[in-house]
N, C-alpha and C positions, 0 to 999 in steps of 0.2 A: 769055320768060325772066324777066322782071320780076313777072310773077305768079304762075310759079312757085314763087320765093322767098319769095310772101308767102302763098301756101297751105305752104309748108317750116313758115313764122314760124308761124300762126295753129297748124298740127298740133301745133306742140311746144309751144305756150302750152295747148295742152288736153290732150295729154298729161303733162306737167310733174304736176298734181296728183297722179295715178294715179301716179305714180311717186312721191313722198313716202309717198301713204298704202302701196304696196308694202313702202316701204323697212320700215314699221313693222309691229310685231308685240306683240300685246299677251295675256302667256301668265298664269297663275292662278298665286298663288304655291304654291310647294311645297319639297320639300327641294332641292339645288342639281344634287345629282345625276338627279334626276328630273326637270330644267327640259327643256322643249322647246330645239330648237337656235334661234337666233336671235333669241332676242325680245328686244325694246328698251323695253317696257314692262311694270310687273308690278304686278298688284291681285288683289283679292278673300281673300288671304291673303298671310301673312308669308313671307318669299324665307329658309329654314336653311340655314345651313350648319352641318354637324354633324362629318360627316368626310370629312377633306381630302386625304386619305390618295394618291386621284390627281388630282393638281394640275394635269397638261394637260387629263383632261377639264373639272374647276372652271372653268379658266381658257379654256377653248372655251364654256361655255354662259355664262358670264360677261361677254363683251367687248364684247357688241354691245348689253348692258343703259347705259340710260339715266335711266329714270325709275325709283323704286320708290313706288307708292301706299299700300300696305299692313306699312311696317317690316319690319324689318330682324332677325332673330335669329340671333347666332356662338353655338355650346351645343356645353360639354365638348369643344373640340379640343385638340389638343397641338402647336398652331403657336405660333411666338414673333413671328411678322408677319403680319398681315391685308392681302394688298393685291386683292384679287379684285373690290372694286369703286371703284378707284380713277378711272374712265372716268363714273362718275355723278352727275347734276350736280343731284336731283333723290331726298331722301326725306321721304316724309311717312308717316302712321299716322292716321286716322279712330276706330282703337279701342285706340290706347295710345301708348307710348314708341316714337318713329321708328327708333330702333337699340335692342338688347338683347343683352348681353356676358353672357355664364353658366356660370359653372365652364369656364371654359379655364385650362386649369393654369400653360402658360407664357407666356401673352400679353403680349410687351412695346412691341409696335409696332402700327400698322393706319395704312393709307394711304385719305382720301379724294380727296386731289386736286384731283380736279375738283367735287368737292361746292359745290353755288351754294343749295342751298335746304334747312332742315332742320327738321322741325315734328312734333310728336308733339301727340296728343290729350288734353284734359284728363284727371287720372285722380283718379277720384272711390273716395274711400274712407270708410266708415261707421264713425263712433266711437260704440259702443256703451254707454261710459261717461258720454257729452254727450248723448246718443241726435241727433246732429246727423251731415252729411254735407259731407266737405272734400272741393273740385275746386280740384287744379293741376295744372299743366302742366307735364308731364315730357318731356323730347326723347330724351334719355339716358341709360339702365338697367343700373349694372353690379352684376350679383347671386351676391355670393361669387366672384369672376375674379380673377386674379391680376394685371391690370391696374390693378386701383385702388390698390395698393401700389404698386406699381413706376411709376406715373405721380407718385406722389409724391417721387421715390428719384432719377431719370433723367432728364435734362434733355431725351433724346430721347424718351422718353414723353411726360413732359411738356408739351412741343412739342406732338408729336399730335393729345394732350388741349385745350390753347387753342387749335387751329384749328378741331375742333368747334363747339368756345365760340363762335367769333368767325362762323362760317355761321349759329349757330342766335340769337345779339344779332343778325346782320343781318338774320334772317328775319323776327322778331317787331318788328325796331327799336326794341329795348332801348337805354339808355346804361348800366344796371349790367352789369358785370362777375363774373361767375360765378353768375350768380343763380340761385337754387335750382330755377326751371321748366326750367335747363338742366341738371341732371347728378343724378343721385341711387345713392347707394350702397348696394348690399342686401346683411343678414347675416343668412341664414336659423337655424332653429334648427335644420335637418336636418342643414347644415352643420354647424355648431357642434359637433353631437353625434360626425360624423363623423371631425372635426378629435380631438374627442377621445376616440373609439374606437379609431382607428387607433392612437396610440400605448400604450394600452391594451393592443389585442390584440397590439402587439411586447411590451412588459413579461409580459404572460401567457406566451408563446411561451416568451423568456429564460427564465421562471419556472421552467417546463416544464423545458426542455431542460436547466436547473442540476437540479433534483429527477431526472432520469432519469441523467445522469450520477453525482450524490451517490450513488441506489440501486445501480447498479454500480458503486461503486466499494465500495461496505459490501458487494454479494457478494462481489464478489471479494478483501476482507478476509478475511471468512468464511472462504471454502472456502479460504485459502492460512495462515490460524489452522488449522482442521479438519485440511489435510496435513499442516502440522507439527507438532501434537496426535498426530498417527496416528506419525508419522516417528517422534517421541520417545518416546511408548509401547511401539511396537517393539523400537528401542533400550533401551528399558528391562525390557524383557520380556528380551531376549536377554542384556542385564548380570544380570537376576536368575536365569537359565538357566546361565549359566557361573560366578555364587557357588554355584548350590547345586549345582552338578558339580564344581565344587573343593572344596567341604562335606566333603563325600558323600564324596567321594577320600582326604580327611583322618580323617574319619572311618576309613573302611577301613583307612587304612594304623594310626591309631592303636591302632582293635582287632586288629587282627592282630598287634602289638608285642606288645598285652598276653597274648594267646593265647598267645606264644611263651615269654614270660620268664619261668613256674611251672615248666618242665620242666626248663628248666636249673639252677636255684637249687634243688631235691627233690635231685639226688645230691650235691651239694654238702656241705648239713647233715649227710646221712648219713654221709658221709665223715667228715665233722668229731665225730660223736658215735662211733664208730667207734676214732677215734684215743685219744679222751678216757676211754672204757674199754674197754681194751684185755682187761680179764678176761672183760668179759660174753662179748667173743667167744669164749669156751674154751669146749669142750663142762662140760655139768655132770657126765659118769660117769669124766673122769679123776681124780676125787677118790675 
């Protein structure tokens, strides 16, 4: 019995390993929704999330991530809280900034949690005008997101934002406080442009839709002038139809007055010249 137990002990001291390395799984980054199920370690590229649209599955290939080697990039969501890797205790980046925020429109929250280690790669930029090359260190990348506003606005953003801070001062064992290799703000110019296109292209539209209403409203001026243009010419046609039929009427009856009143005033005179000499009427052979 006694040695049974200690071949039990000795089995599961050498099985023990094999079951750690089981537990682990170490998948190639890719977008979130295309992760293999399980893995607890991720390199060789960046872990996106892009769209989050179905949350159980996110949050199933999610949960059992541990480390990320390779950073971290949220791009264009319309979530207002990130918490999908709050179980990771463990981001680093070899070829840039360990996390990367990018145009998410409403982003006002994100949970690390468990986050114990946070380290991004120097990033080396070429100034052309020095003809010389700057390396810092950037951990932090929010490029045109609406979180870098609203962390400044929100005490619960806020918040957020200085627990980043304070994983990635203990990574490096920093004593400054917000120091510039931890966070960096980006304003692209594509943004910019779009920020001010958009209100552009509603001003145009307006524009639009005021000229196409104004045009209809001048037709339809028009054509309701042209009816009563027509209405009134009518009526005026028909008033000058009934002058000159009342004319015309007048006329008639006045010449026909005149037609009548020579016939009656002829025996009249004769009468009258008649009376006045009374001899001419005699014959001339009674003399």
């Amino acid at each position: 019995m006694h040695w049974n137990q200690v071949v039990a002990l000795i089995s599961l001291l050498l099985m023990s390993p094999l079951t750690v390395e089981a537990d682990e799984k170490t998948c190639r980054g890719t977008e979130v929704k295309e992760l293999e199920d399980g893995c607890t370690i991720i390199n060789e590229a960046p872990l996106i999330f892009r769209d989050l649209k179905d949350e159980a599955l996110i949050k199933k290939k999610t949960e059992t991530i541990s480390i990320i080697e390779h950073g971290v990039e949220v791009i264009e969501t319309n979530t207002e809280s990130f918490d999908y890797l709050k179980n990771v205790t463990k981001i680093s980046n070899k070829e840039g900034p360990a996390i990367i925020f990018r145009k998410n429109r409403k982003l006002k929250r994100f949970n690390f949690g468990g986050l114990k280690y946070l380290k991004g790669d120097p990033v080396r930029i070429s100034e052309q005008k020095f003809s010389r090359i700057i390396s810092f260190q950037v951990d932090v990348v929010f490029e045109d997101d609406h979180f870098s506003s609203e962390g400044s606005s929100s005490s619960q953003s806020f918040h957020d934002w200085m627990f980043l801070e304070h994983i990635s001062r203990s990574t490096h064992q920093r004593t400054e406080k917000c120091s510039k290799q931890f966070l960096e703000v980006r304003t692209t110019k594509e943004s910019s442009d779009e920020d001010f296109k958009l209100p552009a292209i509603i001003a145009m539209g307006v524009f639009a839709l005021l000229c196409i209403v104004c045009v209809g409203l001048t037709i339809h001026l028009f054509c309701h002038r042209n009816s009563v243009g027509k209405n009134d010419k009518k009526t005026t046609e028909k008033k000058n139809e009934k002058n000159k039929t009342k004319k015309s009427l007048e006329a008639g009856t006045k010449s026909l007055e005149k037609s009548k009143s020579p016939a009656t005033e002829t025996p009249t005179k004769s009468k009258s010249k008649s009376k006045s000499n009374p001899k001419s009427a005699e014959p001339t052979g009674s003399k």
